[in-house]
C-alpha positions in Angstrom: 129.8 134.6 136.4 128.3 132.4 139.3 126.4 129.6 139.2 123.2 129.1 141.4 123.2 125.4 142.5 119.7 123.3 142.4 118.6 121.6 144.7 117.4 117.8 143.6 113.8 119.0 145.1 113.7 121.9 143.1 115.2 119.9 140.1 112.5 116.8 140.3 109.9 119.0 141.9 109.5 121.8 140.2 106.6 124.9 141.1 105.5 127.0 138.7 104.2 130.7 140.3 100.7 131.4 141.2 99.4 134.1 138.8 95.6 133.4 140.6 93.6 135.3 143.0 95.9 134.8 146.3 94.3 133.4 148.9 96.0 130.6 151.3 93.1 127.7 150.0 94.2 128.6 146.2 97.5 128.8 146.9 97.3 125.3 148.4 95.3 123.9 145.9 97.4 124.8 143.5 100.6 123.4 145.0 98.2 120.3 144.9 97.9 120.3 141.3 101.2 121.0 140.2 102.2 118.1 142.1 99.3 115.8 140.4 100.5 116.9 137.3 104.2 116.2 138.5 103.2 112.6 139.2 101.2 112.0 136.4 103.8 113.0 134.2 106.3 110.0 136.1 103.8 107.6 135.7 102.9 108.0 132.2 106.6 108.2 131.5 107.4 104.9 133.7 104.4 103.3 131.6 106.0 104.4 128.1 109.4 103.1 128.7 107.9 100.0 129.8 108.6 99.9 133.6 104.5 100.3 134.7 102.0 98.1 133.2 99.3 100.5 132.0 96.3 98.9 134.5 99.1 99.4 137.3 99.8 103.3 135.9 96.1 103.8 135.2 95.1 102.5 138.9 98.0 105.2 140.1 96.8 107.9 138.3 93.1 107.4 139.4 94.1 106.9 143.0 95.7 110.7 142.2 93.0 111.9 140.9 90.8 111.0 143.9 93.3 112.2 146.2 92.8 116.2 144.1 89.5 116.0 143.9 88.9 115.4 148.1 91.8 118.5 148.1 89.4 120.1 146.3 86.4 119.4 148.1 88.5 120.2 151.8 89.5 123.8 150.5 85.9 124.6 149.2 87.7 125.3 145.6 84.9 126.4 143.3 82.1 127.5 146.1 80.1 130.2 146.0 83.1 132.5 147.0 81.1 135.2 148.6 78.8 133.5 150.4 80.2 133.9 153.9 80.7 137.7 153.1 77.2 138.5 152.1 75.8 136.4 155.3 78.3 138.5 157.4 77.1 142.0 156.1 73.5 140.8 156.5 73.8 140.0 160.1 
């Protein structure tokens, strides 16, 4: 039996598949968020083995958090999705 090698991107960053309505701005939002959650989970470990001070991790996640939410904001995530359809039918 053969053995697949992994990658040490594949093994640190790990995606999960997209099960969501496919369209290129969910798709990248969604790359976004599994790579919040990716770094929240390093910082929250760093800050439980002692390595982070907890204002230091909690000023890293926030900083992340910001940085998802303008993702958000950029890919119109959450928008009235049909919006630009119905104005185009109307015309």
């Amino acid at each position: 039996m053969e053995k697949k090698m992994v990658s040490k991107d594949d093994f640190l960053y790990p995606r999960g598949r997209y099960y969501g309505h496919v369209q290129p701005e969910n798709l990248v939002f969604n790359a976004n968020l599994q790579e919040f959650a990716q770094r929240v989970s390093y910082i929250c470990n760093l800050e439980t083995g002692g390595k982070l001070p907890p204002d230091e991790a909690y000023e890293q996640i926030k900083a992340l958090w910001k940085q998802l939410k303008r993702s958000k904001k950029q890919l119109r995530i959450g928008e009235e999705p049909f919006q630009s359809n119905e104005s185009e039918s109307e015309g």
